[in-house]
N, CA, C and O atoms as a GROMACS GRO file, in nm:
protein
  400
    1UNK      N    1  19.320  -4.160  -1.793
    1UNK     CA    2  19.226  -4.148  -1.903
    1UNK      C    3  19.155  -4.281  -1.929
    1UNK      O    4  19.033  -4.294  -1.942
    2UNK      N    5  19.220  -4.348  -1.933
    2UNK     CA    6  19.164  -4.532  -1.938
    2UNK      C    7  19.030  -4.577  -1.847
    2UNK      O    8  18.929  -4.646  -1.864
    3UNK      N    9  19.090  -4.499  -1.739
    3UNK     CA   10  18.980  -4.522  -1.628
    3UNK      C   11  18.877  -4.490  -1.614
    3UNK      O   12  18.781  -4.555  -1.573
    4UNK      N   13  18.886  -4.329  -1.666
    4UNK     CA   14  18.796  -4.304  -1.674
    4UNK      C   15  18.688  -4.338  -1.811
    4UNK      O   16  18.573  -4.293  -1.818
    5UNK      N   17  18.733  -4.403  -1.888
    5UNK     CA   18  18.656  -4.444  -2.001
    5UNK      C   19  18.566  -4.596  -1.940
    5UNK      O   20  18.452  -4.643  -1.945
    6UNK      N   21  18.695  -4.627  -1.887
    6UNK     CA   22  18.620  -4.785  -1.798
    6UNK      C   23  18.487  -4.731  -1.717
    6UNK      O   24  18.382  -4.795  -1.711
    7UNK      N   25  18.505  -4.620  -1.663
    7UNK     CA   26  18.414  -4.667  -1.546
    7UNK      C   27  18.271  -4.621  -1.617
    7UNK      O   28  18.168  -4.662  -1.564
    8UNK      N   29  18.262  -4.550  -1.716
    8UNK     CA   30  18.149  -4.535  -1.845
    8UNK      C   31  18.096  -4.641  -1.873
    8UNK      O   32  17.976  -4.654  -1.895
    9UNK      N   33  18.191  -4.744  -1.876
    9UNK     CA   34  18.122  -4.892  -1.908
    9UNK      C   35  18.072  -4.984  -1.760
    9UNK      O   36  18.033  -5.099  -1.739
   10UNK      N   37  18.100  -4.857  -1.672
   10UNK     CA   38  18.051  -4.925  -1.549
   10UNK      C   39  18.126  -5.065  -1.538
   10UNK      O   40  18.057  -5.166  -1.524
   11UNK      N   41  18.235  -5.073  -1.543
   11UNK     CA   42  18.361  -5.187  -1.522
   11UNK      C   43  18.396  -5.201  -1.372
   11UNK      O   44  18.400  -5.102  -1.299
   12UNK      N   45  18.416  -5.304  -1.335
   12UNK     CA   46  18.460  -5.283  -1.206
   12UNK      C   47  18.574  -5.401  -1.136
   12UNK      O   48  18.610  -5.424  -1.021
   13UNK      N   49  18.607  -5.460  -1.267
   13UNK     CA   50  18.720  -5.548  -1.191
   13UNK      C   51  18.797  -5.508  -1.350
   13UNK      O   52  18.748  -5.507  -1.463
   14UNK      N   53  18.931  -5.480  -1.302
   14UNK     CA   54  19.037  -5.411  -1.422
   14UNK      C   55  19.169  -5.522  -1.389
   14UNK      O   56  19.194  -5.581  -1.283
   15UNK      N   57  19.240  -5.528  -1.516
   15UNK     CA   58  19.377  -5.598  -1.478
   15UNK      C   59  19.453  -5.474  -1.490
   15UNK      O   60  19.412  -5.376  -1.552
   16UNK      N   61  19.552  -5.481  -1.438
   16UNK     CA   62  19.625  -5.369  -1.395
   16UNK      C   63  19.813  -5.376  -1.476
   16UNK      O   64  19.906  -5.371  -1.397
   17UNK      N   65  19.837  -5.384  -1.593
   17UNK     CA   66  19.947  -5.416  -1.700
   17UNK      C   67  19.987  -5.321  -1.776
   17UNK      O   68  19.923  -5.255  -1.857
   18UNK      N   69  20.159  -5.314  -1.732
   18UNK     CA   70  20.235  -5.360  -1.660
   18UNK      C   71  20.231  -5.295  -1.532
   18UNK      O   72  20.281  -5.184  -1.512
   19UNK      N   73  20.171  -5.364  -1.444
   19UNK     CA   74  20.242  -5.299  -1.264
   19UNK      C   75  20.330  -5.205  -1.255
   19UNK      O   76  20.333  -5.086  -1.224
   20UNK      N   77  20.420  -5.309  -1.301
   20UNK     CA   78  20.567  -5.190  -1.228
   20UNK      C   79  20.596  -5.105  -1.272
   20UNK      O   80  20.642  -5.009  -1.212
   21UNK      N   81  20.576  -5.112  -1.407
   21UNK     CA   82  20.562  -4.974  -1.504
   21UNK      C   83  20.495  -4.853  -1.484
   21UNK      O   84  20.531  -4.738  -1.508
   22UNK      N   85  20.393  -4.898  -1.438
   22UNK     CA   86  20.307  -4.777  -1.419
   22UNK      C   87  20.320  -4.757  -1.232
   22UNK      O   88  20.211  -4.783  -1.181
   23UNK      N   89  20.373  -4.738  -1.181
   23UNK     CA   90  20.405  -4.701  -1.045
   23UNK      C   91  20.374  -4.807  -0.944
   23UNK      O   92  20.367  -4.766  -0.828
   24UNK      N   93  20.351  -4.955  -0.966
   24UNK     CA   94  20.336  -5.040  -0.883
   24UNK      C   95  20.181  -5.021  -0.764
   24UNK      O   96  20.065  -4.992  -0.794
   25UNK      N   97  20.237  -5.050  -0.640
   25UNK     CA   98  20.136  -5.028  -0.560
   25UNK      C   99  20.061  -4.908  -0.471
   25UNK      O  100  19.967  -4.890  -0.392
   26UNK      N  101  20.183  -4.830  -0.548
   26UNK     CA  102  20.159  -4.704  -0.491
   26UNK      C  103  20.041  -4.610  -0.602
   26UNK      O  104  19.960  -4.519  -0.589
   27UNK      N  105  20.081  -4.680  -0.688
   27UNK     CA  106  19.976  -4.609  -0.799
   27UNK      C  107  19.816  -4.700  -0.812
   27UNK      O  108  19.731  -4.651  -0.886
   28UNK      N  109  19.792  -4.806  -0.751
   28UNK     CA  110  19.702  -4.833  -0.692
   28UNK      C  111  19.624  -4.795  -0.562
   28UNK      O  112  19.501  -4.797  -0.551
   29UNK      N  113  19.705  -4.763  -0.474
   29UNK     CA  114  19.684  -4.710  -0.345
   29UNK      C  115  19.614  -4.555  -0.391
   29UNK      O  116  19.508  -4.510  -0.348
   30UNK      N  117  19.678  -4.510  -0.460
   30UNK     CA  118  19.640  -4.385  -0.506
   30UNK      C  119  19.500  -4.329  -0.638
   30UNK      O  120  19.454  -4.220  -0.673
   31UNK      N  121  19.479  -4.452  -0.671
   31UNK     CA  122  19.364  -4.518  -0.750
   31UNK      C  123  19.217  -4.547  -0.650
   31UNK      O  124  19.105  -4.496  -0.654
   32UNK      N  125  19.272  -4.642  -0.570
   32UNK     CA  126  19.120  -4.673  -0.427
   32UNK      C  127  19.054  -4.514  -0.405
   32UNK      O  128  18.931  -4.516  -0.417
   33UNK      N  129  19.115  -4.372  -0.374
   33UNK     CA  130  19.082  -4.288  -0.324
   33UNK      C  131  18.953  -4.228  -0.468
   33UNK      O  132  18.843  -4.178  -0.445
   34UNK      N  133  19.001  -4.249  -0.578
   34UNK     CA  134  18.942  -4.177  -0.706
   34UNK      C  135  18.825  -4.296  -0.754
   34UNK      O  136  18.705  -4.287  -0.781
   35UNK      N  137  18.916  -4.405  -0.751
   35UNK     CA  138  18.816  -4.518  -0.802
   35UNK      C  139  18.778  -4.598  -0.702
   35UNK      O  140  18.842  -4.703  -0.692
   36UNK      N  141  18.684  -4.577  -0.617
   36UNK     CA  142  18.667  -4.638  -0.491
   36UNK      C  143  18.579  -4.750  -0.518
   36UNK      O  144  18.571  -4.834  -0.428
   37UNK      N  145  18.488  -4.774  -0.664
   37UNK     CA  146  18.407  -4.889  -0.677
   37UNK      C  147  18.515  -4.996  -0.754
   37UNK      O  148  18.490  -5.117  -0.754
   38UNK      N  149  18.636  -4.942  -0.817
   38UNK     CA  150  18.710  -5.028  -0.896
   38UNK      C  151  18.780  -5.112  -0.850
   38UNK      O  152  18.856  -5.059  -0.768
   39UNK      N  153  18.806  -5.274  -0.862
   39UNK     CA  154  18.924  -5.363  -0.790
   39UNK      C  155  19.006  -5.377  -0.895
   39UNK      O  156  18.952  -5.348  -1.002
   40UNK      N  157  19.114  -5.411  -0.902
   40UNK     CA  158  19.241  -5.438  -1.003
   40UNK      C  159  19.312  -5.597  -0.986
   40UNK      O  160  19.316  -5.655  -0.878
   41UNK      N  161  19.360  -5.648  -1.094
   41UNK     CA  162  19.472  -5.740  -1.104
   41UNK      C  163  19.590  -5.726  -1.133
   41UNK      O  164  19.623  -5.771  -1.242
   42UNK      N  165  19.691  -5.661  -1.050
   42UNK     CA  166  19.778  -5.630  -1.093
   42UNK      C  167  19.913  -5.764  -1.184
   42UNK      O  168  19.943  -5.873  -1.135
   43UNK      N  169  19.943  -5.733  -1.253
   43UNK     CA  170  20.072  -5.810  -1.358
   43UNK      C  171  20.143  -5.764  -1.374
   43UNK      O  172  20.131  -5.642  -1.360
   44UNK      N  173  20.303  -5.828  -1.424
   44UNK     CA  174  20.348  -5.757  -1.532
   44UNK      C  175  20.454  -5.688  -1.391
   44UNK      O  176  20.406  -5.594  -1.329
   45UNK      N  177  20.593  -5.738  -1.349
   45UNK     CA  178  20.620  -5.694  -1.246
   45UNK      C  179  20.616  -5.734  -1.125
   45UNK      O  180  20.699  -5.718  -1.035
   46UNK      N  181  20.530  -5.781  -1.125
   46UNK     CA  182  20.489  -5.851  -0.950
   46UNK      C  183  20.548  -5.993  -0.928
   46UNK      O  184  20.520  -6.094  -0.993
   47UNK      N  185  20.645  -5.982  -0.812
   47UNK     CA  186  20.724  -6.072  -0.754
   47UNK      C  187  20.696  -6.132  -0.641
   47UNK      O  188  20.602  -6.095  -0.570
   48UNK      N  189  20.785  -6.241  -0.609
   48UNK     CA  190  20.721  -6.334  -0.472
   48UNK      C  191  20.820  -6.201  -0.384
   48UNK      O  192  20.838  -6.240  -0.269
   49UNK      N  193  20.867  -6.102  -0.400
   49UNK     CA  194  20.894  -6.013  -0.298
   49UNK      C  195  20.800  -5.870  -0.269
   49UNK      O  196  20.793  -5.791  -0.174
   50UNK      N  197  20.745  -5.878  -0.384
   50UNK     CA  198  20.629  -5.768  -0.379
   50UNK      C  199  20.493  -5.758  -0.364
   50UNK      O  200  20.434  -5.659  -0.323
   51UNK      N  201  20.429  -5.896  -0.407
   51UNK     CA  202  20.320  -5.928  -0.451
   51UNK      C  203  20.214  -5.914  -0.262
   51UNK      O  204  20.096  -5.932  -0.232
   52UNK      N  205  20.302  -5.884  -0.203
   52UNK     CA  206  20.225  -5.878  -0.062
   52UNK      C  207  20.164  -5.703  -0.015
   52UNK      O  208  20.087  -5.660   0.071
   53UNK      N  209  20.232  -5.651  -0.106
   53UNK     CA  210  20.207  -5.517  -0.128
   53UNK      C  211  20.136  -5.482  -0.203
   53UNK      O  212  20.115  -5.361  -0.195
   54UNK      N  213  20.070  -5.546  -0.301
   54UNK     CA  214  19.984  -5.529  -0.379
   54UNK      C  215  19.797  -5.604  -0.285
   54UNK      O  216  19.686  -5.562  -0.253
   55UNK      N  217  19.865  -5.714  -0.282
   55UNK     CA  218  19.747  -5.775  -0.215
   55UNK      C  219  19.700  -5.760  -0.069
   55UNK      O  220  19.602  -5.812  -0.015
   56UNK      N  221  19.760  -5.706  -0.035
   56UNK     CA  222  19.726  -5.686   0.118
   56UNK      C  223  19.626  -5.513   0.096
   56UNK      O  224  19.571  -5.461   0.194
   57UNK      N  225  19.622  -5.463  -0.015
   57UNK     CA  226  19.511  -5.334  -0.087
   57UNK      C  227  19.392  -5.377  -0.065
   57UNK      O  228  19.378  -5.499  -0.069
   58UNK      N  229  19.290  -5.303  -0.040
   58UNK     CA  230  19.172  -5.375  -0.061
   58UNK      C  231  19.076  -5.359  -0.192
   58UNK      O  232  18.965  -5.411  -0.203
   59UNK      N  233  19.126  -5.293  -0.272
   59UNK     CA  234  19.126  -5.289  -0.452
   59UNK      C  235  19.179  -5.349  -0.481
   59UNK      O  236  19.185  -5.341  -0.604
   60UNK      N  237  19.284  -5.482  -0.415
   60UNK     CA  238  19.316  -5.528  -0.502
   60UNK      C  239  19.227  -5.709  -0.517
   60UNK      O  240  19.218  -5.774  -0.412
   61UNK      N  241  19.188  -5.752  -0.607
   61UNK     CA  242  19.119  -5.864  -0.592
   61UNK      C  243  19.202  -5.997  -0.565
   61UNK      O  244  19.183  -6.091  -0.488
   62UNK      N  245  19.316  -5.965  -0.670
   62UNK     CA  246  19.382  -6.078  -0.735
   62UNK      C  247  19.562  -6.015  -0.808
   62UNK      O  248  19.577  -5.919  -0.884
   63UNK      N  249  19.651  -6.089  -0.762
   63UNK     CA  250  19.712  -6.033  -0.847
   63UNK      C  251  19.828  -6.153  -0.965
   63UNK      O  252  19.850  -6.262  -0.911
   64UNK      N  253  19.873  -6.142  -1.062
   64UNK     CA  254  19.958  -6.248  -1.142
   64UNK      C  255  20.107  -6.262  -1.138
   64UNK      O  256  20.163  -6.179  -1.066
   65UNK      N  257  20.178  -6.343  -1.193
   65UNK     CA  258  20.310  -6.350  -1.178
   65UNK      C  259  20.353  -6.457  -1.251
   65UNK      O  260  20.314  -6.566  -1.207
   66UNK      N  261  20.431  -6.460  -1.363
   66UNK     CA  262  20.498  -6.573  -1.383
   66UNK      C  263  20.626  -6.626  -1.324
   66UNK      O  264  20.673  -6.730  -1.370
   67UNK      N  265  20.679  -6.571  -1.237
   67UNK     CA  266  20.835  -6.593  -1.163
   67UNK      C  267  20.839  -6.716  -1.162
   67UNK      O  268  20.947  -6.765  -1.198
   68UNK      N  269  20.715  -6.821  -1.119
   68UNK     CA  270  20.722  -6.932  -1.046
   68UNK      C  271  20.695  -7.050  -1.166
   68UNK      O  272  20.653  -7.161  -1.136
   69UNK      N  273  20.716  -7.020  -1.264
   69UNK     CA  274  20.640  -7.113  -1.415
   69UNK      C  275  20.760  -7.140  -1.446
   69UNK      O  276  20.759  -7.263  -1.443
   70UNK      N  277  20.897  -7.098  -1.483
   70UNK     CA  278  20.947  -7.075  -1.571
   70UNK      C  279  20.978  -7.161  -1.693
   70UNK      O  280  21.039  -7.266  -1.672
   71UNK      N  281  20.937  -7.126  -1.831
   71UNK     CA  282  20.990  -7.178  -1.902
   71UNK      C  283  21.065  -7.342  -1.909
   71UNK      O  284  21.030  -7.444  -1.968
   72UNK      N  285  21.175  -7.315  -1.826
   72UNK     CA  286  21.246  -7.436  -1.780
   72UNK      C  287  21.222  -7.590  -1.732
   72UNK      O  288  21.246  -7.708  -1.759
   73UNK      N  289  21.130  -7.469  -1.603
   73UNK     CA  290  21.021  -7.560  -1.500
   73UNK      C  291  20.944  -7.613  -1.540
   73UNK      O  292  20.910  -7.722  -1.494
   74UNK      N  293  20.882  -7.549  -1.650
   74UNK     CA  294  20.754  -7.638  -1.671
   74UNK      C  295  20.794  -7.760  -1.822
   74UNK      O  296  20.723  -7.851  -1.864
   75UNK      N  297  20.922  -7.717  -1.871
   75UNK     CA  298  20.993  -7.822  -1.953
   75UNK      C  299  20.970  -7.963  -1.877
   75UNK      O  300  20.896  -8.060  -1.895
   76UNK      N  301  21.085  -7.920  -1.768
   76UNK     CA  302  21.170  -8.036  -1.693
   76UNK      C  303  21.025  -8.083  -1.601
   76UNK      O  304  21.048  -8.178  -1.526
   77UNK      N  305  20.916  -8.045  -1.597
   77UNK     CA  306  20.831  -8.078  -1.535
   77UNK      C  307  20.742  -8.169  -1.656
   77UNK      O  308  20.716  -8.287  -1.633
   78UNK      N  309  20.709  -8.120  -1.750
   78UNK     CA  310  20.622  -8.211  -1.855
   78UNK      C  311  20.714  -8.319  -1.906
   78UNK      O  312  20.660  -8.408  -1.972
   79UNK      N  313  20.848  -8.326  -1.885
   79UNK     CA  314  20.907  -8.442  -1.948
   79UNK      C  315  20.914  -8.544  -1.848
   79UNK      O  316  20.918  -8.664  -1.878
   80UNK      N  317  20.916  -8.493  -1.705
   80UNK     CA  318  20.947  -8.637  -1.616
   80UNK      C  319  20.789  -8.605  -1.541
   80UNK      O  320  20.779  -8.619  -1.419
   81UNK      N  321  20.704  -8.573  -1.599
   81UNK     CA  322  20.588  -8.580  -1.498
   81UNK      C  323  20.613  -8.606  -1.359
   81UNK      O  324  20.587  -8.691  -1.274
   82UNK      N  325  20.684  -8.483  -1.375
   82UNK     CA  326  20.705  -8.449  -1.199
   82UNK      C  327  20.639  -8.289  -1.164
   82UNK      O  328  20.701  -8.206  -1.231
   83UNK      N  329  20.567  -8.245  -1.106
   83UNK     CA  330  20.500  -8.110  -1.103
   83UNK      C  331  20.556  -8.085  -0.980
   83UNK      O  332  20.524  -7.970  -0.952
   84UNK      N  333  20.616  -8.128  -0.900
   84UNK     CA  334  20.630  -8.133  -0.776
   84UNK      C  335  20.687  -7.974  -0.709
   84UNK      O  336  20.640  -7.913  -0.614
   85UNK      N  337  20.806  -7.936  -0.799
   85UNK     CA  338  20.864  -7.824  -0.831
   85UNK      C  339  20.800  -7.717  -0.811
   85UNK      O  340  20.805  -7.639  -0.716
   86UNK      N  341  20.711  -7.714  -0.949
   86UNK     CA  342  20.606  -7.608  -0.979
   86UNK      C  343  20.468  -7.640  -0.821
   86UNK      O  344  20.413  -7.542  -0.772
   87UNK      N  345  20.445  -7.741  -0.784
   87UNK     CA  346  20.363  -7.691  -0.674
   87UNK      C  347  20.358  -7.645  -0.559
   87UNK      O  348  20.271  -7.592  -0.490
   88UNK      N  349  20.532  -7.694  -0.540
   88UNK     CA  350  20.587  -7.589  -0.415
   88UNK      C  351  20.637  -7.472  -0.454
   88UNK      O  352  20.700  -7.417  -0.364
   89UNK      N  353  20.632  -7.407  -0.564
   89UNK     CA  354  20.669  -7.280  -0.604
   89UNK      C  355  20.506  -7.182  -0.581
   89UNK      O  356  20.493  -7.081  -0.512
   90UNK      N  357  20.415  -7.242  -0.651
   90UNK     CA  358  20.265  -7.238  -0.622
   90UNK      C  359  20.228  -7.154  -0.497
   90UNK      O  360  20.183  -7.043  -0.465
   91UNK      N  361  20.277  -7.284  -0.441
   91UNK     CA  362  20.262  -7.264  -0.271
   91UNK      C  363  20.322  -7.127  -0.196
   91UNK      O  364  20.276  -7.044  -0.118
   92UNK      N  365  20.475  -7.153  -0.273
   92UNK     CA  366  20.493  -7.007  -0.179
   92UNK      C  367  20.459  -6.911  -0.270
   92UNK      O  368  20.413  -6.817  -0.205
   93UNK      N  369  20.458  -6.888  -0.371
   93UNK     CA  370  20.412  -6.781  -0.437
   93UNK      C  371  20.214  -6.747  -0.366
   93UNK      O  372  20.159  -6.638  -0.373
   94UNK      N  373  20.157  -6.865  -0.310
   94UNK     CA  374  20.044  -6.749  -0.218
   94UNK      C  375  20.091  -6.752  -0.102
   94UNK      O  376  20.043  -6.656  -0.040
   95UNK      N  377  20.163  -6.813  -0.035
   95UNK     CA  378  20.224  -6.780   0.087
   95UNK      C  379  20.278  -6.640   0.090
   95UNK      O  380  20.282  -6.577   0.195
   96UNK      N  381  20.321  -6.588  -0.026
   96UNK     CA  382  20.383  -6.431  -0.042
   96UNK      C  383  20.282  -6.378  -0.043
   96UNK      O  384  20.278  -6.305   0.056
   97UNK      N  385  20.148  -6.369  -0.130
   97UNK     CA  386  20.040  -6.323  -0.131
   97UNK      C  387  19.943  -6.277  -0.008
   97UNK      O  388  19.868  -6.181   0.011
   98UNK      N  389  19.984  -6.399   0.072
   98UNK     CA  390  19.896  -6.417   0.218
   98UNK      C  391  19.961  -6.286   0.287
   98UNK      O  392  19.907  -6.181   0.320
   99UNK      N  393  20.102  -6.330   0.297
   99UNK     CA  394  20.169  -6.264   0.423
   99UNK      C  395  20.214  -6.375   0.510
   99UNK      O  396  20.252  -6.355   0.625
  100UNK      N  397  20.210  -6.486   0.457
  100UNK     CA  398  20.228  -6.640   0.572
  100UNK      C  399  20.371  -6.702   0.530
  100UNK      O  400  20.413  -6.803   0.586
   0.00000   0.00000   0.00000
């Protein structure tokens, strides 16, 4: 129903929240066939073990994740100005994205 209200507004890049909630990538896959002008961002769910399944769609533009931030990380990172952590987390978190 959403969608179809979006595409009234002639919308064409959607964030896609919560992912996993709503059937993950399979419920995107199944979206490209109906909404063939629409791309998505999927969130909300998406892991450095999944996120290659989402993006490897070709609706899909972009997708989010906080796994790799955490809370913690980015503590112990603003107190010793060290990012170092968080940019090799970065890293593989699009390395999952890629497929690399």
């Amino acid at each position: 129903e959403v969608l179809m209200v979006t595409s009234g507004f002639k919308l064409k890049n959607l964030k896609f929240f919560p992912a996993s909630n709503f059937g993950g990538a399979g419920t995107l896959k199944s979206y490209a066939a109906v909404f063939p002008d629409v791309t998505f961002m999927p969130t909300g769910g998406v892991t450095e073990e999944n996120i290659r399944s989402f993006t490897s769609m070709p609706n899909v533009i972009a997708a989010g994740g906080s796994w790799f931030v955490s809370d913690d990380l980015v503590k112990k990172a603003a107190a010793s100005n060290d990012w170092s952590e968080i940019c090799s987390a970065a890293k593989r978190a699009a390395q999952a994205a890629r497929g690399t």
